[in-house]
N, C-alpha and C positions, 0 to 999 in steps of 0.2 A: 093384762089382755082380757077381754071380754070374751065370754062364749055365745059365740053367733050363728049357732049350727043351722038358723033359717037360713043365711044370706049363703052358705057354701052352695056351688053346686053339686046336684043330685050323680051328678057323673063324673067319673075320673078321680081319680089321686092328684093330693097338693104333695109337695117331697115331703111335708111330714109325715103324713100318709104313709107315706112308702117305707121310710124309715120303720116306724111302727109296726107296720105289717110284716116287713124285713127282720124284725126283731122278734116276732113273736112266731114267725114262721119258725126261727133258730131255736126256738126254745122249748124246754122235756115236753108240758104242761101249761096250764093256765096257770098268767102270771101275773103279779102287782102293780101296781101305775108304776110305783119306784123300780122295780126291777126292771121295765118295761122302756123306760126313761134311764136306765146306765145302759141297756143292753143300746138303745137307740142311738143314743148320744143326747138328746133334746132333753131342758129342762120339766123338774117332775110337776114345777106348778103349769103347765100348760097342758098336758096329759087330759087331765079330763074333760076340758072340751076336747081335744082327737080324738079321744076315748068315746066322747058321746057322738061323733061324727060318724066314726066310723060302726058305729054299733046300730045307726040310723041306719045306714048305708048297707047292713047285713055284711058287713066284712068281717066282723071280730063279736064274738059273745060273752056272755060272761055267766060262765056253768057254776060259779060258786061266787058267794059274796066278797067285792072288790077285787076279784079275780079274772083276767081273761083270755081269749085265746082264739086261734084266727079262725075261721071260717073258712069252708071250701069255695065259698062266693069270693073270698078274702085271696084266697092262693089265686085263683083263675084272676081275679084283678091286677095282680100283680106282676103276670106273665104277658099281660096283653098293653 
């Protein structure tokens, strides 16, 4: 699968999205694609395009190298 984070749109969650965000919402810390990808359910090769989507998107950050973790723009998208 390509990573196409132009053609996404700028607004709303796709369900992987939500997954993700759902999954990192659950967790201690900033966490690993692979962590991020069992905690989710979704394959870990497709992770890094969501990963860079949602990082465009200001939903999730990444405070340490290959590490990440959601955002408060991330939680409030999720509720709505």
């Amino acid at each position: 699968m390509a990573c196409n984070t132009k053609s996404e749109s700028c607004e709303g969650l796709n369900e992987n999205h939500e997954k993700i965000l759902s999954a990192l919402a659950g967790m201690s810390g900033p966490s690993a694609s692979k962590e991020i990808a069992t905690a989710s359910g979704l394959e870990s090769k497709s992770m890094s395009c969501q990963l860079k989507s949602l990082k465009n998107k200001g939903y999730i950050a990444s405070p340490a190298r290959c590490k990440y973790a959601i955002t408060e723009a991330g939680k409030a998208a999720m509720t709505s």
